[in-house]
N, C-alpha and C positions, 0 to 999 in steps of 0.2 A: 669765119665770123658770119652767124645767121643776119638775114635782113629782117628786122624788127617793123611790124606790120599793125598799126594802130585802128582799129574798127570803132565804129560808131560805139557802139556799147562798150566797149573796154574804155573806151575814155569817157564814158559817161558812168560807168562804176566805178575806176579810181578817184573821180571829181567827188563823188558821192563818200569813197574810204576818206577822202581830203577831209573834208567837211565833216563825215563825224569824228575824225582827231579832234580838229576846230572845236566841235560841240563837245567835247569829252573837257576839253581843258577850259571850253568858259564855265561848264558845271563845276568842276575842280574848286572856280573863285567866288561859288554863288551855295553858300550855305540853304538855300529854301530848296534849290534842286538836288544839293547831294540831299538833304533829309530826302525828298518824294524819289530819287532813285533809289535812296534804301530800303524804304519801303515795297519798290520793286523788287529788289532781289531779296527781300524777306521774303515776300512770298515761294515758299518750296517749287511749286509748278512752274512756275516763271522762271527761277534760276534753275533750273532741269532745264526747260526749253531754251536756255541761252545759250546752253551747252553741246545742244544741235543742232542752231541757228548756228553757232562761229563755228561747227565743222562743217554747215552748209556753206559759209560766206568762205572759207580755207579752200573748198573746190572751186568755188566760181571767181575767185582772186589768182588761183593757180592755172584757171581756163580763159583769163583773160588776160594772159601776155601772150600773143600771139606775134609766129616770127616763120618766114620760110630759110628750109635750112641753103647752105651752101653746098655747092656741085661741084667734084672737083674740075680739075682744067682740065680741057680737053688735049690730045695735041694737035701742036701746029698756030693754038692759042697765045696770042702775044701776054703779057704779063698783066698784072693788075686789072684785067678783065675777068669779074665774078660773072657766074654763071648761076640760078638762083631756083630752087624745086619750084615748080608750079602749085605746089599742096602748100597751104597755109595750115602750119601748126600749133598747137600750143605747151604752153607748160605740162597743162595735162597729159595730153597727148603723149609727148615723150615722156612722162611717168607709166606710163598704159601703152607701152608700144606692145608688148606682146600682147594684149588685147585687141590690139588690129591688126597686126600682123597672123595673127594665128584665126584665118579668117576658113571655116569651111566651106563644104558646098550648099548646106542647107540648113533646114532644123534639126536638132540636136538637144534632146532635155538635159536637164541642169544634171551635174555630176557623171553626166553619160562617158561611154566608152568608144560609142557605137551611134549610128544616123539613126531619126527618128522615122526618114522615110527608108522603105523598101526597095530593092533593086531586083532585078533579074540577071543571076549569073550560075552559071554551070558550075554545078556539087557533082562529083564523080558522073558525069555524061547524062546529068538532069537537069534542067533549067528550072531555079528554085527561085522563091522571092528570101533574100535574106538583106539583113540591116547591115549594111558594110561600116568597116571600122573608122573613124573619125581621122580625120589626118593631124591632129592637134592635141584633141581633147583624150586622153590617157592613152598618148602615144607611148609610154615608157613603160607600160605593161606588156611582159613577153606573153602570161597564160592571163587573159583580163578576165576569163571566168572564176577564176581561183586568186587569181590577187587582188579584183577590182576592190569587193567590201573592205579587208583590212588594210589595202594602202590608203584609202577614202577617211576610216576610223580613225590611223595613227597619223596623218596629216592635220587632220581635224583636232586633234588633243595637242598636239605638240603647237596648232593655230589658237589655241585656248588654254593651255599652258601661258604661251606669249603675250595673250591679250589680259590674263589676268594679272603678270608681272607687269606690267605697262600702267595695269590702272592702281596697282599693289606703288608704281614708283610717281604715279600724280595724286596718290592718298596721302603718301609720306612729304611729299613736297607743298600739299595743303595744311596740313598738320604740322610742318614745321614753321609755316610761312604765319598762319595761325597762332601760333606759340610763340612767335618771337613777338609779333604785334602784341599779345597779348603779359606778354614777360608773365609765363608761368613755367611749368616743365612740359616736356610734348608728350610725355604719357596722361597728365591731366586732360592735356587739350583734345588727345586721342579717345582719352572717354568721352567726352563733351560731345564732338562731334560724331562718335558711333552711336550715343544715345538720347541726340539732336536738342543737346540741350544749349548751341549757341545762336547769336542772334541771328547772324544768318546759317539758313537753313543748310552748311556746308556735305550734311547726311545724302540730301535731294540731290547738288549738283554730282557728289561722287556716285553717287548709283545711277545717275543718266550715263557716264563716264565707264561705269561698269557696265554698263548693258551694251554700249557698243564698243566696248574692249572685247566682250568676250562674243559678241556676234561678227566685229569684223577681223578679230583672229583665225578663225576656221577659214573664213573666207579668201583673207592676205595670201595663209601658206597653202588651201587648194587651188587659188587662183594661175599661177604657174604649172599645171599639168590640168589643170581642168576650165571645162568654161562651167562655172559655177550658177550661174543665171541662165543655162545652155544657149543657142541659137536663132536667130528669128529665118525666115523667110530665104535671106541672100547668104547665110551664113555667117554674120555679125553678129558679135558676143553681147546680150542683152546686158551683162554690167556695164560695160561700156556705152552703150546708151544710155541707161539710168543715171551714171554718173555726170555723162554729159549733158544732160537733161537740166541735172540742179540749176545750171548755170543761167538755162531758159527760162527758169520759173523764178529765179533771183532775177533778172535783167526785165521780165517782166512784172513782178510784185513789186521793185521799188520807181524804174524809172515810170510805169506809167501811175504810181500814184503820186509822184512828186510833178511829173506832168499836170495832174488838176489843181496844183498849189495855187501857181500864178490868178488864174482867172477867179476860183471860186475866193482867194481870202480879198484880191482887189475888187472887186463885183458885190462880197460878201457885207467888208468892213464900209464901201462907200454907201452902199445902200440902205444899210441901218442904220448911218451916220447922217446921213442929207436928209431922208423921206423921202416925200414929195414925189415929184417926176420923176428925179433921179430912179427913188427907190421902184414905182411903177416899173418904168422900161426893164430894170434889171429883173425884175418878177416874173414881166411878158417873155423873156430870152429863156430865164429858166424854164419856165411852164412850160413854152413850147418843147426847149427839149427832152421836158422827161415825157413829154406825149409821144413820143417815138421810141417805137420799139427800140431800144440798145444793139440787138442782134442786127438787125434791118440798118438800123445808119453804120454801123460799126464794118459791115459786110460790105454796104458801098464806097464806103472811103477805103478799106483795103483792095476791093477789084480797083478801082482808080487808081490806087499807088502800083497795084501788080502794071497795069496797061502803060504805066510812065518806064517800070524798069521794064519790060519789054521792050521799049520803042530805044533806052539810050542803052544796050548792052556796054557801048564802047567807056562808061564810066567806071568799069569796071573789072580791074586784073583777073580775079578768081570768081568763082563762084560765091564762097564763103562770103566775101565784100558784098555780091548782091544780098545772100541771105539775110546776112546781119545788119545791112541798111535796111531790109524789110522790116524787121524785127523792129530796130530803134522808129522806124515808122511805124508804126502796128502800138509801139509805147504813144507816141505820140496823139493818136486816132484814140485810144482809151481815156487817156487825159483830158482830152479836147470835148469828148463826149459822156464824161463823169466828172464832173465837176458840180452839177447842178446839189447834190445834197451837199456837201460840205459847204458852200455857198448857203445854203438855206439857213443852214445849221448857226451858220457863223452870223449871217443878218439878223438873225433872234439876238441873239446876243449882245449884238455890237447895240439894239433896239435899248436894250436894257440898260447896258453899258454908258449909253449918252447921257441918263437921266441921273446917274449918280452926281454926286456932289462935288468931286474934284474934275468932275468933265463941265459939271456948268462954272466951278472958279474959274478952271483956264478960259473958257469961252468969255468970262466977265473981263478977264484980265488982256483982251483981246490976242490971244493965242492961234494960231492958222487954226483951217483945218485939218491940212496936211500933219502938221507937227502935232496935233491932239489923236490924231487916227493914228500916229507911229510910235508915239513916246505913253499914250494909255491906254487906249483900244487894244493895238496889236499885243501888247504885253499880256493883255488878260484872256485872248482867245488863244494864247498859244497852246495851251494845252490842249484843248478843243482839237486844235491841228494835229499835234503830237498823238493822239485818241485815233483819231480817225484813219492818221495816214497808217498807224500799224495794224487797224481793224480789217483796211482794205486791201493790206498786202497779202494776206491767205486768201482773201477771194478773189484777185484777180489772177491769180494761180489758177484758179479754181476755171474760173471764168477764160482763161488762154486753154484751157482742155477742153473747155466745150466748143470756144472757136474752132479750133486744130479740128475735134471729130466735125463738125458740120464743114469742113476745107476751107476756112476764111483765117484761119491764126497763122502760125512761125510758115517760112519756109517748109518743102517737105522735106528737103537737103540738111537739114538741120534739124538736132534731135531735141524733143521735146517731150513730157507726159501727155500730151494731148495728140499727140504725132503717134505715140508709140500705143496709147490705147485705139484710137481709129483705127490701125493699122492691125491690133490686134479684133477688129470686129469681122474681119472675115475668116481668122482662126479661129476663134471661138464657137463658130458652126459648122466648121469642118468634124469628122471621123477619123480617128481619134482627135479629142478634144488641144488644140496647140495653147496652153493654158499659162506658160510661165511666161511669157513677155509679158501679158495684161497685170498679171500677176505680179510684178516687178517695177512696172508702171503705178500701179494701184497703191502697194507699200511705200512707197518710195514718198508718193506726194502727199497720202493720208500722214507720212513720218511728218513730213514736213511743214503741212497746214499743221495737222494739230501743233507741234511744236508754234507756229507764231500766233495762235489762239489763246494759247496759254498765257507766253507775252503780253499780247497783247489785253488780256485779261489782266496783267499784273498791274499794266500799264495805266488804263483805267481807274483802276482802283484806287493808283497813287497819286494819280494827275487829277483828276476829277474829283472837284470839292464835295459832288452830291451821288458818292458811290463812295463812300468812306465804310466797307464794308470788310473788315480786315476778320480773319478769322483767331481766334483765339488761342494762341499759345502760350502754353503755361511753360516756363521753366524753370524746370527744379533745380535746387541749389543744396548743396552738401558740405556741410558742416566742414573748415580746415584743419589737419590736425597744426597746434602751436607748432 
């Protein structure tokens, strides 16, 4: 039985999976939110991007159950004494163990046979520079010159073969789920939805669904004989970064913007609610901090947190535990020092908000002010919140890769897109060009921002009373036969 090993983050992402159940089923009881969530996944681009967002939330949900495995007994060991690996792993992990496992010596390009770098070794009684064979990566090739193209070709079709029945048996399973809601026949609803004539755009979310059926099928069935994303530097398979990567730009993109909730909506809603001096002091806090460079305070609060965990090693079993209290602190530090525009945003507001008519009844009807700032106020800047906090989760994605390259983001111990592109700034001016890790990095997070841009574009649109800007779809309707 492994020991189950709880991180800072991991229990700050399940609290967060908690909480949107919660919020899934108080919209469930609030007809104004299912309408404006419809209106989101109406949108075609938005429910595509939802569809790469929950395969994104699916990796970093499976990356954060972490547990170190069990050793077995030694002898001479009395009984009931576990003995427990020092490696802290995760779900992931043992999904992708042959991706760490099959660890070469160096760099290695993607689909290779063979090491990117050059050796010196004796060809019939000449010391020649040749590329020696990879110990991993198309080991199972006896003539790799002559068999590499076509085992690469028919791995790849029989990976795309598979990925198109996968997405061929979540068409059918839409289409009928479709059809039944709708009590028609599923060949009706089959046309409707190929020629996007239902209300939601079910055409959009199936071809986000096909596009990575049939890019991560090649990949699934090469990934077991080949390192597909080849090698970095120490001989680590760049898919396995990249994937472990997602999990750092999700524990980044939500915890540190739910981190600026607290301050800016309490700072935000009291200050537009009171005036006066209140309102003053909360202005002079903000000002001052948006006068300071981000980069600049952001950088000295993380050397402060690095020079604490340097000084109490002993707080901590693995390495991992350091990194990823780094990390949850690093979320924290973003929070703590972006707050100030949602805070601004929301004091306009709340400014507005006072003057209306059922804010001055309760105030007549002698009403706190406590209870008029949580039962009116907060109700009408939620969306505002809702707006914002999905605006700032692709940029502070955005914003942990420029940390990482300038050395003030994640742990180095810890993989990230800002870790793995820094790291690739000194391949990149090397002879020959070491171009796929950057490459890999680059994809991966551009997949990814753009996807919650889009959302967060839907989001907008739905929530926000003065962006009602819905694009126009017309659907056609075709006569039944009696």
């Amino acid at each position: 039985m492994p020991k189950f090993v709880l991180l800072w983050t991991d229990a700050a992402i399940w609290l967060m999976a908690a909480a949107a159940l919660g919020y899934i089923l108080i919209v469930r009881r609030r007809p104004t939110l299912v309408a404006s969530w419809r209106k989101v996944f109406g949108d075609a681009p938005a429910l595509a991007s939802t569809v790469v967002l929950i395969v994104g939330l699916v990796i970093t949900l499976t990356d954060c159950v972490h547990f170190r495995a069990a050793l077995p007994a030694a002898a001479g060991t009395s009984k009931g004494v576990m003995a427990y690996d020092t490696r802290t792993q995760s779900v992931l992990d043992a999904v992708l163990r042959r991706l760490v496992e099959t660890r070469e010596t160096t760099y290695s390009r993607p689909l290779a046979y063979e090491s990117f770098t050059r050796e010196s070794r004796d060809v019939d009684g000449r010391v020649e520079r040749v590329a020696p064979r990879l110990q991993f990566g198309g080991a199972h090739l006896q003539r790799p010159q002559e068999q590499w193209a076509g085992d690469v070709a028919w791995r790849a079709l029989v990976g795309l073969v598979g990925g198109l029945a996968l997405a061929a048996l979540v068409a059918a399973i839409v289409v009928l789920a479709v059809a039944r809601h709708a009590g028609q026949a599923w060949r009706a609803t089959a046309l409707e939805v190929w020629r996007g004539e239902t209300a939601t755009p079910w055409r959009a979310a199936l071809g986000a669904v096909l596009g990575m059926c049939v890019v991560g099928g090649p990949i699934v069935a090469l990934v077991g004989h080949y390192h597909v994303f080849g090698t970095d530097v120490t001989g680590n398979d760049v898919l396995y970064q990249t994937l472990k990567s997602v999990r750092t730009a999700f524990v980044i993109g939500s915890l540190a913007t739910l981190a600026t909730l607290p301050l800016a909506v309490v700072l935000g809603i009291v200050g537009g609610y009171f005036k006066g001096w209140v309102d003053e002091v909360i202005q002079y806090l903000y000002t001052v901090l948006s006068s300071i460079p981000n980069i600049l305070l952001i950088a000295a609060c993380v050397l402060m947190v690095q020079v604490f965990l340097d000084k109490h090693p002993e707080l901590f079993e693995t390495g991992l535990e350091r990194a990823d209290l780094k990390l949850f602190l690093l979320c924290a530090v973003l929070g703590l020092t972006g707050w100030a525009g949602l805070c601004r945003l929301l004091r306009a507001e709340t400014l507005k908000l006072r003057e209306f008519d059922y804010v001055q009844a309760a105030q007549a009807f002698g009403v706190g002010p406590v209870r008029i700032m949580s039962r009116h106020v907060f109700p009408n800047v939620a969306h505002l919140m809702l707006i914002v906090t999905v605006l700032d989760f692709s940029s502070l994605i955005l914003y942990e890769a420029v940390l990482s390259y300038v050395g003030v983001g994640v742990d180095p111990s810890m993989n990230s897109f800002g870790g793995m592109i820094n790291f690739a700034r000194n391949e990149m001016s090397r002879d020959p060009v070491v171009w796929w890790p950057f490459a890999a990095a680059f994809g991966f997070m551009v997949t990814l921002v753009l996807a919650a841009n889009l959302f967060a574009d839907g989001v907008r649109d739905a929530f926000d009373p003065r962006s009602r800007a819905f694009r126009r779809r017309v659907l056609r309707t075709r006569p039944r036969a009696a």
